[in-house]
N, C-alpha and C positions, 0 to 999 in steps of 0.2 A: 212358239218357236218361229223362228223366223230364218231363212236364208237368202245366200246370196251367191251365185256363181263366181268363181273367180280366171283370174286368165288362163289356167291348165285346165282343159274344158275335164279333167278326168279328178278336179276338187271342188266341195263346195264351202264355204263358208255358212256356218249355224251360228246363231245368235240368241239367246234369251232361252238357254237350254232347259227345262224341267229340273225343278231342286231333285227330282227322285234318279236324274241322270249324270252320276257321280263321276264313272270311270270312262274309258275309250270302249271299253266293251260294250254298256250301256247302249252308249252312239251307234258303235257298227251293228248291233242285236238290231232296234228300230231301224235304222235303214238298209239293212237284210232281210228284213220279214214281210212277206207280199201282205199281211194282213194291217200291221201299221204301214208302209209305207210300199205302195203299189210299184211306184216311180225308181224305187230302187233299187241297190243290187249288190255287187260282191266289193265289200270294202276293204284294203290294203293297210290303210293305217287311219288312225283316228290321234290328230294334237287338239288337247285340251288346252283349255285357259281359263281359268277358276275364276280368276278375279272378274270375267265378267260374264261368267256364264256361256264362255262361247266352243267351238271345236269347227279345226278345218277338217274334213270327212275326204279322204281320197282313194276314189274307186277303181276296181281293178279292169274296166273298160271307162271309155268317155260314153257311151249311150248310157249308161246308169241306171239301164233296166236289166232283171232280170232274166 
């Protein structure tokens, strides 16, 4: 998986998602859990895009920790 910040320092663009990460919940689950993902925090909305495996992730501060 792969990401990349985007201009709203409070999203981030994900790329190359995990076949087992289907839904927006999937996304917000891993980047709400100190145990997968240390760096991050309370997520607002999760947009999917299937065709390429991707999801903009937008959190509920811009620090995006915990």
């Amino acid at each position: 998986m792969s990401a990349v910040a985007n201009d709203d320092s409070r999203k981030l663009v994900v790329s190359n998602l995990p076949s087992d990460m289907t839904t927006p919940d999937d996304v917000a689950l891993f980047f709400e859990s100190d145990s997968y993902c240390p760096a991050g925090g309370d997520v607002t909305h999760v947009q999917m895009t299937a065709e390429n495996h991707s999801a903009v992730v937008t959190f509920k501060d811009k620090s995006g920790s915990h």
